[in-house]
C-alpha positions as CSV (number, residue, x, y, z in Angstrom):
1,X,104.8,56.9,117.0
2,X,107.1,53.7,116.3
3,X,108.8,54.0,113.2
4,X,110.5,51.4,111.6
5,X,114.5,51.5,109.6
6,X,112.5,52.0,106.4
7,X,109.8,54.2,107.2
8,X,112.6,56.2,109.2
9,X,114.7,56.4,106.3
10,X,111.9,57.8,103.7
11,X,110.6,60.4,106.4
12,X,114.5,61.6,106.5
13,X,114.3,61.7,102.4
14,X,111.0,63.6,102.3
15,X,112.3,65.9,105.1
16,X,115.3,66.9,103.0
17,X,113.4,67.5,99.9
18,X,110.9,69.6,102.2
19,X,113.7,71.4,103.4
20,X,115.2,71.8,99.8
21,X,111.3,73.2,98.7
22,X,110.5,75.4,101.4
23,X,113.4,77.1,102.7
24,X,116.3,76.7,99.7
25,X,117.1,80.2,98.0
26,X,114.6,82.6,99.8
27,X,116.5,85.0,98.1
28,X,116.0,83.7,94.4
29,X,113.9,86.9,93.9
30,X,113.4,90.6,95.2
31,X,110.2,91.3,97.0
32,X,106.7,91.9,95.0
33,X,104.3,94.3,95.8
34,X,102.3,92.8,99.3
35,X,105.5,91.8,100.2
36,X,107.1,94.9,100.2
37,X,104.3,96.3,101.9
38,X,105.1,94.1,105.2
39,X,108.8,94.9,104.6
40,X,108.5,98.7,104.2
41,X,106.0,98.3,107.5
42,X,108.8,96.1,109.6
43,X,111.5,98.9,109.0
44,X,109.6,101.5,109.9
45,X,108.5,99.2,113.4
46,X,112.0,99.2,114.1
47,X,112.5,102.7,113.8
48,X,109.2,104.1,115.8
49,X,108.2,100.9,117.3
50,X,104.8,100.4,115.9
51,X,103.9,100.0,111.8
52,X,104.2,103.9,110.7
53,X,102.9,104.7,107.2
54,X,104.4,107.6,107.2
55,X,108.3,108.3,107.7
56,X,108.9,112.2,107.0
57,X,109.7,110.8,103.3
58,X,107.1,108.1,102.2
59,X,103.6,107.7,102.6
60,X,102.9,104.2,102.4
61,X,99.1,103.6,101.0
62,X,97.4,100.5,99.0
63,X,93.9,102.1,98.1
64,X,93.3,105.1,99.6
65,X,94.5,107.7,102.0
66,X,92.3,106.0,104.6
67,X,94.8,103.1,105.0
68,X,96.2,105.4,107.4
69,X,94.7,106.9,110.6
70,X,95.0,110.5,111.7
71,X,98.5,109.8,113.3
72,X,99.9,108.0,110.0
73,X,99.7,104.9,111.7
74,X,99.0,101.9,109.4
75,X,95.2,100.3,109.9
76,X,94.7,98.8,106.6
77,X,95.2,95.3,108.0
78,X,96.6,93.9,111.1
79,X,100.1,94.2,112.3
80,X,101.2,90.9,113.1
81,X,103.5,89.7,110.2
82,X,104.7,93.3,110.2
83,X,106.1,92.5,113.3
84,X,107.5,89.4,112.7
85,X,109.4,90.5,109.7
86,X,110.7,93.2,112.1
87,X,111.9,90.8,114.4
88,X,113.8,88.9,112.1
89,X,115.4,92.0,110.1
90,X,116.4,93.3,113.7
91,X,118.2,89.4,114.0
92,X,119.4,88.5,110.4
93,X,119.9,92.2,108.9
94,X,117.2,93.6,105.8
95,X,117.3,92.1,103.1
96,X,114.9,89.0,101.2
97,X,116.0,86.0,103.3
98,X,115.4,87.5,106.6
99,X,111.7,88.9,105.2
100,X,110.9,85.3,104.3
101,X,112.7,83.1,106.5
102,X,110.1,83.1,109.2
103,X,107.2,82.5,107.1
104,X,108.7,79.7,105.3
105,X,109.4,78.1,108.8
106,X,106.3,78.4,109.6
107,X,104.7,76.8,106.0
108,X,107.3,74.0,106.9
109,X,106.5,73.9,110.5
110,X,102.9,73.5,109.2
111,X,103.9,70.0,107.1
112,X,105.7,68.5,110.1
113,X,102.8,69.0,112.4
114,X,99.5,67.9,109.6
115,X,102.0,64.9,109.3
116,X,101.8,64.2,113.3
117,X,98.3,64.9,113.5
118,X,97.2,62.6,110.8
119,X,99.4,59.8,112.2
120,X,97.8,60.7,115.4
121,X,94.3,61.2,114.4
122,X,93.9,58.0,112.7
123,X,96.3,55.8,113.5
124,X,97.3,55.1,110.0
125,X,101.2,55.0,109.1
126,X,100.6,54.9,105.3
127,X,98.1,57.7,105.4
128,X,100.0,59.8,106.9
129,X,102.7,59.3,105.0
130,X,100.8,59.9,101.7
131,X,100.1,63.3,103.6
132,X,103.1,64.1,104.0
133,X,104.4,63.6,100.6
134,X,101.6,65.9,99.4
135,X,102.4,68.8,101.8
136,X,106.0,68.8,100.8
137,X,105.0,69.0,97.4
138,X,101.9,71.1,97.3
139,X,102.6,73.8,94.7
140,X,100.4,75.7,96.5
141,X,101.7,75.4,99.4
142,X,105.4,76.2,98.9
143,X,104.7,79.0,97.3
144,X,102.2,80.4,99.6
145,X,105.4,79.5,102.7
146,X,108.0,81.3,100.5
147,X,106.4,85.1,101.3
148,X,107.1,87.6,103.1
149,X,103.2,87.8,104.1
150,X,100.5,86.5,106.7
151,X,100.1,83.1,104.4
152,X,102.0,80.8,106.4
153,X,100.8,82.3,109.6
154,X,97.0,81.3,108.8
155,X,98.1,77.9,107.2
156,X,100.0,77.2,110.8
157,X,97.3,78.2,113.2
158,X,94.4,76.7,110.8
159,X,96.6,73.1,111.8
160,X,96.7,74.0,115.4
161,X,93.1,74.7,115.6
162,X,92.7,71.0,114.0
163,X,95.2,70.0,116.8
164,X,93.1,72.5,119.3
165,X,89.5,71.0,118.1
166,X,91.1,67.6,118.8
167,X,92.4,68.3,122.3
168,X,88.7,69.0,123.3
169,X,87.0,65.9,121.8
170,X,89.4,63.9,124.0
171,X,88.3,66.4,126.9
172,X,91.6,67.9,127.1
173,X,91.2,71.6,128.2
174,X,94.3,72.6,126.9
175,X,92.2,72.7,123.7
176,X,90.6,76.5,124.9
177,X,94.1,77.8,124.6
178,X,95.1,76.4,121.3
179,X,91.7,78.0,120.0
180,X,92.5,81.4,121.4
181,X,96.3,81.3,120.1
182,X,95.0,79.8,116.4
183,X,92.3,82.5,116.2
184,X,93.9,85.4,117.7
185,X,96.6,85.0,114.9
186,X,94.7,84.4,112.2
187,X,93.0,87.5,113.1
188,X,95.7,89.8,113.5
189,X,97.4,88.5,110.1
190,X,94.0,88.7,108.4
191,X,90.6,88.3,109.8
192,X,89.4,86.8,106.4
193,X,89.5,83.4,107.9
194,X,88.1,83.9,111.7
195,X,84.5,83.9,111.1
196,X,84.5,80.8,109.3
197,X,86.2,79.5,111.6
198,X,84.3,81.0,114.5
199,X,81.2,79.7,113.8
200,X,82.5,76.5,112.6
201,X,84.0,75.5,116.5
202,X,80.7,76.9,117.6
203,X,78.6,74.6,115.6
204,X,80.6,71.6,116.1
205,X,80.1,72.0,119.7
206,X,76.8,72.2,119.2
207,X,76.5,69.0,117.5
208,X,79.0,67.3,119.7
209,X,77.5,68.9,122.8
210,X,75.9,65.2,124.3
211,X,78.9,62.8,122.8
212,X,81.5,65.7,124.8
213,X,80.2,67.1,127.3
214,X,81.4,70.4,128.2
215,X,83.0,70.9,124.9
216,X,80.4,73.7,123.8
217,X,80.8,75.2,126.6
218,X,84.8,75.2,126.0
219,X,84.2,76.6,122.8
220,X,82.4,79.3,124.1
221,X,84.6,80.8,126.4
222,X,87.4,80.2,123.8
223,X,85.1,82.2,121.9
224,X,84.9,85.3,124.2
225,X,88.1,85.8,124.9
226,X,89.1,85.5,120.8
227,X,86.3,87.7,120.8
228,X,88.0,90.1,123.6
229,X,91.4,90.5,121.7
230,X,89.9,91.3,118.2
231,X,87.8,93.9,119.5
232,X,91.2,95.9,120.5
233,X,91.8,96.2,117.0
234,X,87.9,96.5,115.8
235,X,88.0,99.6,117.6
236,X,91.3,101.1,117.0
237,X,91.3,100.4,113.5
238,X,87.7,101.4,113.0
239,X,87.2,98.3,111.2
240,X,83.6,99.0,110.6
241,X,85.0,101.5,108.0
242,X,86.4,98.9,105.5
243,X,82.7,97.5,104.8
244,X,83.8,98.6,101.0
245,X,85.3,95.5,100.7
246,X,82.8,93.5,101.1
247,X,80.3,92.2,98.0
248,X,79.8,94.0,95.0
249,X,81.4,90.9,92.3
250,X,79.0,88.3,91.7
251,X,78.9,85.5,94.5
252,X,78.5,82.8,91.3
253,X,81.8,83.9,89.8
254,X,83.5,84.4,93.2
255,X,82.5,80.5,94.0
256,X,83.2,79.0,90.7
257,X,86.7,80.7,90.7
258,X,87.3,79.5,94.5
259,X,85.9,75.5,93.2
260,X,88.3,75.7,90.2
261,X,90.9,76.9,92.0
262,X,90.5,73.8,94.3
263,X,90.3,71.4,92.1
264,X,93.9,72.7,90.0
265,X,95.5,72.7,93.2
266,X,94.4,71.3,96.6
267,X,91.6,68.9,95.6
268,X,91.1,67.7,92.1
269,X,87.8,67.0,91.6
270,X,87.9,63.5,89.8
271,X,89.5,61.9,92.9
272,X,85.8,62.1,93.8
273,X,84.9,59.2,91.4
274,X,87.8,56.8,94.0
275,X,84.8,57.2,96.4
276,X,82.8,54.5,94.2
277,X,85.2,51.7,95.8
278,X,84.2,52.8,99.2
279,X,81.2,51.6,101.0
280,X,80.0,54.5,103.5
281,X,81.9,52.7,106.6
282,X,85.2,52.7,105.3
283,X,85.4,55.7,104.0
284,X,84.2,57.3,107.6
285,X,86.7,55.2,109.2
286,X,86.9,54.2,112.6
287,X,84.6,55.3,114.9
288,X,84.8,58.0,117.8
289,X,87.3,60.5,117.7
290,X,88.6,59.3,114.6
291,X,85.2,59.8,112.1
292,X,84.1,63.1,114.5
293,X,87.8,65.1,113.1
294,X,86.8,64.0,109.5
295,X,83.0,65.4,109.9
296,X,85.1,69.0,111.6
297,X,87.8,68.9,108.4
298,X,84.5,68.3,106.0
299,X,82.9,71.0,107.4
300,X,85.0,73.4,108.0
301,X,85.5,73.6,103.7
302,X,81.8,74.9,102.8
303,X,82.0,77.3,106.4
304,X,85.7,79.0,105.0
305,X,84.3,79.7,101.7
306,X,80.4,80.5,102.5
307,X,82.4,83.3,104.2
308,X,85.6,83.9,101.7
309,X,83.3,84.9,98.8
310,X,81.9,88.0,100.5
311,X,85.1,89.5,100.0
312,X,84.8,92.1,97.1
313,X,88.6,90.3,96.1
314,X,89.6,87.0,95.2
315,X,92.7,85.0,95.3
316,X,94.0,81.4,96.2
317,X,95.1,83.3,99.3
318,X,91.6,83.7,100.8
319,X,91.2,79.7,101.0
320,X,94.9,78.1,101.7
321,X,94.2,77.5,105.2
322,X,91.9,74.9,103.5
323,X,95.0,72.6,102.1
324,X,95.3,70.9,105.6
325,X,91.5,69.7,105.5
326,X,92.2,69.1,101.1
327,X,95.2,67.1,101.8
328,X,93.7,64.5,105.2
329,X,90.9,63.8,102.7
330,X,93.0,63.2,99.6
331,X,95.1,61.4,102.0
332,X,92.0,59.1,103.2
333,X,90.7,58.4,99.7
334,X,94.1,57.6,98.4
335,X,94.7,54.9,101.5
336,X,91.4,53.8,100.8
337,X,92.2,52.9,96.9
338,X,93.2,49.9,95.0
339,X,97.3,49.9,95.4
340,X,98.0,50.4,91.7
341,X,95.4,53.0,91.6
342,X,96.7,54.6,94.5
343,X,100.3,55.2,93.8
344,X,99.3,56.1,90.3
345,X,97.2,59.0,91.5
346,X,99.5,60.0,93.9
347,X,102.4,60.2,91.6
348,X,100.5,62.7,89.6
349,X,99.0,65.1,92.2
350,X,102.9,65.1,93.4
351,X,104.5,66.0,90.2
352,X,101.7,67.7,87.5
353,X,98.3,69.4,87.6
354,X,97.2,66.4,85.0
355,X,94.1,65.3,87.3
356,X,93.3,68.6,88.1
357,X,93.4,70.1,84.9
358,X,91.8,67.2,83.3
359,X,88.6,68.2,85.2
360,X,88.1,71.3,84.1
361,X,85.6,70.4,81.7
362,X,82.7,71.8,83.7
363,X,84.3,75.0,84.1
364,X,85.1,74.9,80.5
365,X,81.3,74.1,79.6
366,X,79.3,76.8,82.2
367,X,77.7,79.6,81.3
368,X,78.7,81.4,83.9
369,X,82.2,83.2,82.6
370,X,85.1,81.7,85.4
371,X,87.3,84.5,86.2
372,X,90.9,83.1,85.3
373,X,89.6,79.8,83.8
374,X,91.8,80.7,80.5
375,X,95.2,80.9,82.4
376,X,94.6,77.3,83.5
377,X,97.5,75.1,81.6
378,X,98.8,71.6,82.2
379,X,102.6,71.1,83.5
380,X,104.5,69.3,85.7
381,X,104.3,71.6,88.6
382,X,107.8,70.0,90.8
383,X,110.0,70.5,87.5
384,X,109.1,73.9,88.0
385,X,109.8,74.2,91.2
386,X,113.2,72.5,91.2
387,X,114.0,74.5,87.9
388,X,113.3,77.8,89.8
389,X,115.9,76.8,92.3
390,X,118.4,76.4,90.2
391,X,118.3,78.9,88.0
392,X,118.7,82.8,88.3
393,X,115.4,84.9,88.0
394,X,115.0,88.8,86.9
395,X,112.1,90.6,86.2
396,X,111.3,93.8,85.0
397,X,110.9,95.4,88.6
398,X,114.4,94.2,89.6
399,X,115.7,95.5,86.9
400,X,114.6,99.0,87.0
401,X,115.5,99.2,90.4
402,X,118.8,97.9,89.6
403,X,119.3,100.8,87.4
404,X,117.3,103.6,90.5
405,X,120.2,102.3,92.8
406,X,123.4,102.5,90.1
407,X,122.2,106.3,89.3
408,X,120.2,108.1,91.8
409,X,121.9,110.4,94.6
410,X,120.8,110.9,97.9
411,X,117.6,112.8,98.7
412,X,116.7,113.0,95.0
413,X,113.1,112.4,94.1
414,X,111.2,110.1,91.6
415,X,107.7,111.0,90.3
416,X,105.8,107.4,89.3
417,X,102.7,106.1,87.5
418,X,100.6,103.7,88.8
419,X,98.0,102.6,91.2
420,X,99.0,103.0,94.6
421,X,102.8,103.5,96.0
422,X,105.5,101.1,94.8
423,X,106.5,99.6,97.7
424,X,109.4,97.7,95.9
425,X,111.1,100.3,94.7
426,X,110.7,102.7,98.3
427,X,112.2,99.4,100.1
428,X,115.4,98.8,97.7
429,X,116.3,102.7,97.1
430,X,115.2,104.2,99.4
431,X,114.5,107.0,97.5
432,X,111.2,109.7,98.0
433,X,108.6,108.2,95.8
434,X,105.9,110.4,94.2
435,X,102.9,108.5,93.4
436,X,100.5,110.2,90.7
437,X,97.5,109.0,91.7
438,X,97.9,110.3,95.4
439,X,98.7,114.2,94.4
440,X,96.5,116.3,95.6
441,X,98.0,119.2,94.9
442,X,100.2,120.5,92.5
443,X,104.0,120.0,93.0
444,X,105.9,122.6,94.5
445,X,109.0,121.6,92.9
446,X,110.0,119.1,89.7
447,X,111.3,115.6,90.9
448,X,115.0,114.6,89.8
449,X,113.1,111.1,88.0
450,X,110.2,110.6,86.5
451,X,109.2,107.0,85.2
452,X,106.0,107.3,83.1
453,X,105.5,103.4,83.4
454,X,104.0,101.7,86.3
455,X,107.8,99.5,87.1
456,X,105.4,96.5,88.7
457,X,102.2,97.0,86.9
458,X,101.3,94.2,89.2
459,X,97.8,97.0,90.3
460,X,97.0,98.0,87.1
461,X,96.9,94.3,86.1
462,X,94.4,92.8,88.3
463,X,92.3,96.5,88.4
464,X,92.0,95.8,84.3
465,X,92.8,99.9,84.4
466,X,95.7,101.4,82.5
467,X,97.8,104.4,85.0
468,X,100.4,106.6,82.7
469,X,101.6,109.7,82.4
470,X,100.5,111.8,79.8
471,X,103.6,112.2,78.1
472,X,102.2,113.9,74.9
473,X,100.6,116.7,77.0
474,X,103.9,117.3,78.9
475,X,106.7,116.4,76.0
476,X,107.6,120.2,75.3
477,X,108.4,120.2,79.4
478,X,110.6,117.0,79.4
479,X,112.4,118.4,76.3
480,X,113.0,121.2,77.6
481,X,114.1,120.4,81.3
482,X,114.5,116.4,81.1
483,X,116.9,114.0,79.8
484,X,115.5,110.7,78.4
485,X,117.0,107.5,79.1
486,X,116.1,103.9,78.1
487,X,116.2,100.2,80.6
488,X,116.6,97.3,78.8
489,X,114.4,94.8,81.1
490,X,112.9,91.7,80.9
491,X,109.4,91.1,79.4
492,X,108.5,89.7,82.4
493,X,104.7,89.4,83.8
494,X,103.3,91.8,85.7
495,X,102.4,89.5,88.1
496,X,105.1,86.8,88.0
497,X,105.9,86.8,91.5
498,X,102.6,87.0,93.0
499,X,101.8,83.3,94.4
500,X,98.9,82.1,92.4
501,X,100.0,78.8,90.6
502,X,98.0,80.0,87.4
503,X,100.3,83.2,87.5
504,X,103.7,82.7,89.0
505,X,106.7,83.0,86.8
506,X,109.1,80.5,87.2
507,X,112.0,81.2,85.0
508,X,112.7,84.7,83.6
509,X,111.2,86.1,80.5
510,X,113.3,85.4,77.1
511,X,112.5,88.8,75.5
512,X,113.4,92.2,76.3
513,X,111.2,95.4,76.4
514,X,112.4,99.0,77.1
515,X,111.5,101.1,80.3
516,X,111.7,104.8,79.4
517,X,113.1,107.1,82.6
518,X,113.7,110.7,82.2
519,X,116.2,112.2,84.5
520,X,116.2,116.0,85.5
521,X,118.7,117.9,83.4
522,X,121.0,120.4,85.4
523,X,120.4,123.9,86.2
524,X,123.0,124.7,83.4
525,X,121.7,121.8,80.6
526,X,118.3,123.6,81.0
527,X,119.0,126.9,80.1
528,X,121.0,125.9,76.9
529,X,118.3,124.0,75.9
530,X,115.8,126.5,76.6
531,X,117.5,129.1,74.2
């Protein structure tokens, strides 16, 4: 790779403004939800070692009691981020930049190395500099890189399985140990996007068998040994066990949410109609090695979601290891585009969701209900960006832990709504936290602070369920033996931290709402008002 001053200069330039995106204020926000589930996980690793859900104080559980095993060991998922978020609060100290720093790395990493392959791959310097300037300003992307979650992890080893794939075709057996690595990380930050993945190498293999020889055969013994290492946790975990999640909402409105979800923001659709000004041999450029990794990134879209929409949930989340494949073939049909046309496309996919959002006609027009279709709005997606890093962001969760760690005392207790434990508010206070939904019995004593709100609400949100506290049926009690307080907070969304470009909350909320907490009265404030 010969670059030249120019060329120099402008990588140095995108570089810096990947830097600026990626890894600039990590701390602009407190942890949401999923990430505070990895935190919460991380400290306990570096207190007992391995991911305990259970501390003596908290009992840490998503969906069911079952997200723990018999020795309150955590087995809802895999433990991998978990222990890289340990690694770097045992370096940098707890806290939001140490949770994110490695995964935004990573997502960074990730843009520096699709940049090398592309350049690599086909041999084209403008091409993969149009690559590059969509990875650093992906929306999807950056947001994805900025979590304290598996995200980036995938995204990385999805790029060095490209890099692994192409190591074999040029018979390079180096390639069997990039596969294992790739694959044995995806699966142990989440094993949504092996067997896709799997049976993708597998195929390609197959196909390439005659042009390659030996490369099946590669691919099957990189196969095994992935195969070897997952089955550690299949076992432990009992895997088998967490077939719940699996089906049950209809595959139609699974895919048409995954294909509009692509086309907002990895792949607008429309760029399909730039193909018209190909003929078939210049779009399948070159020949060899070259068109062979474009059939392996084609394919590998329909074998990642073929297997993404048998999971009962859906989010971008499940399909960002895709943006690599997305972004070589926007890349291609970009290069391969009139100049005018080219830069003016580009332009746009860099700073709006115009081209995206102006094909969402279809969508609009289907019978077939698209979950989310409604939250779909035009904007230019890097003013965002840049605006969140310059200006301060609250939401309501920060602000009603802001107000747990002014006023509660050591080893006092706080009874909560909602679905599931707030993992937030257990990582910043550090306070016992009473979930209603996971009492089984009857308390044996009243908690200093009850909150008769969910303070995410980010659960009860995309369950489409309401979780509250009775208050009517309990108001004589709280008169009697409870002091009511109010939190002015911000009227922030539910879910304005949680990554989903349709969703995320850039700049805090104008309004204010009230949070109602009721603090335990005294022994002495009680009994007066009792008389």
């Amino acid at each position: 790779m010969v670059l030249d001053r120019k060329t120099a200069i402008f990588l140095s330039l995108i570089f810096l403004g990947g830097v600026y995106f990626y890894l600039y204020r990590l701390d602009s926000r407190i942890l949401w939800e999923d990430e505070a589930i990895t935190a919460n996980l991380a400290v306990n690793i570096l207190k007992y070692g391995i991911p305990v859900g259970d501390d003596g104080k908290n009992r840490l559980i998503v969906t069911t009691p079952d997200d723990l095993n018999s020795d309150s060991i955590w087995v809802f998922s895999p433990w991998l981020s978990e222990y890289i978020t340990a690694g770097s609060f045992a370096i940098f100290g707890k806290g939001e930049v140490a949770a994110r720093l490695p995964f935004a790395v990573l997502g960074f990493l990730s843009v520096i190395f699709l940049f090398y392959l592309v350049w690599d791959i086909f041999k084209d310097r403008q091409m993969a500099l149009i690559a590059l300037v969509l990875l650093v300003t992906s929306e999807v992307l950056i947001l994805h890189s900025r979590q304290c979650r598996y995200y980036a992890i995938a995204v990385f080893m999805q790029v060095l399985l490209i890099f692994a794939f192409y190591q074999l075709l040029k018979r390079k057996r180096m390639g069997i140990v990039f596969i294992v690595i790739a694959l044995t990380c995806q699966f142990y930050s989440n094993y949504v996007f092996v067997p896709g993945n799997m049976l993708l190498l597998l195929c390609a293999g197959f196909v390439f068998r005659k042009k390659y020889p030996g490369i099946f055969s590669d691919i099957i013994i990189a196969a095994v040994v992935v195969s070897a290492l997952a089955l550690v946790w299949v076992i432990y975990a009992h895997l088998w066990g967490q077939a719940m999640y699996i089906g049950r909402t209809s595959y139609l409105h699974k895919f048409l949410f995954y294909l509009m979800q692509i086309n907002m923001a990895m792949f607008p659709l429309l760029l399909l109609v730039l193909l018209i000004y190909f003929r078939k041999s210049e779009f399948f450029i070159g020949t060899g090695i070259p068109r062979d990794m474009l059939y392996f990134l084609i394919a590998m879209i329909p074998f990642q979601i073929v297997f993404v929409i048998n999971y009962s949930s859906f989010y971008i989340r499940y399909v960002i290891v895709l943006v690599p494949a997305f972004v070589v073939l926007q890349s291609l049909i970009l290069r391969k585009s009139p100049p005018l046309l080219r830069y003016t496309a580009l332009g746009l996919l860099c700073l709006t969701n115009l081209i995206g959002y102006a094909g969402l006609f279809p969508f609009k027009t289907i019978r077939a209900k698209v979950p989310n279709i409604e939250l779909q709005m035009p904007k230019i997606t890097l003013k965002d960006i840049i605006m969140e890093r310059i200006t301060p962001y609250f939401n309501r969760t920060e602000e009603v832990i802001a107000f747990l760690r002014e006023n509660i005392r050591p080893g006092q207790t706080l009874l909560l709504s909602g679905y599931g434990t707030e993992f937030p508010v257990i990582f910043y206070t550090n306070i016992k936290v009473i979930s209603v939904d996971f009492i089984r019995s009857r308390l044996t004593e009243m908690p200093d602070w009850i909150i008769p709100q969910s303070v995410s609400g980010i659960n009860e949100y995309f369950s489409g369920k309401k979780f509250s506290i009775d208050i009517a049926a309990i108001s004589g009690f709280l008169k009697d033996n409870y002091e009511m307080l109010t939190i002015d907070v911000a009227k922030s969304s539910a879910v304005g931290s949680v990554p989903e470009p349709d969703l995320y909350e850039y700049v805090t909320a104008s309004e204010k709402t009230q949070f109602i907490a009721f603090k335990r009265k005294t022994q002495g404030e009680a009994e007066i008002r009792t008389r």
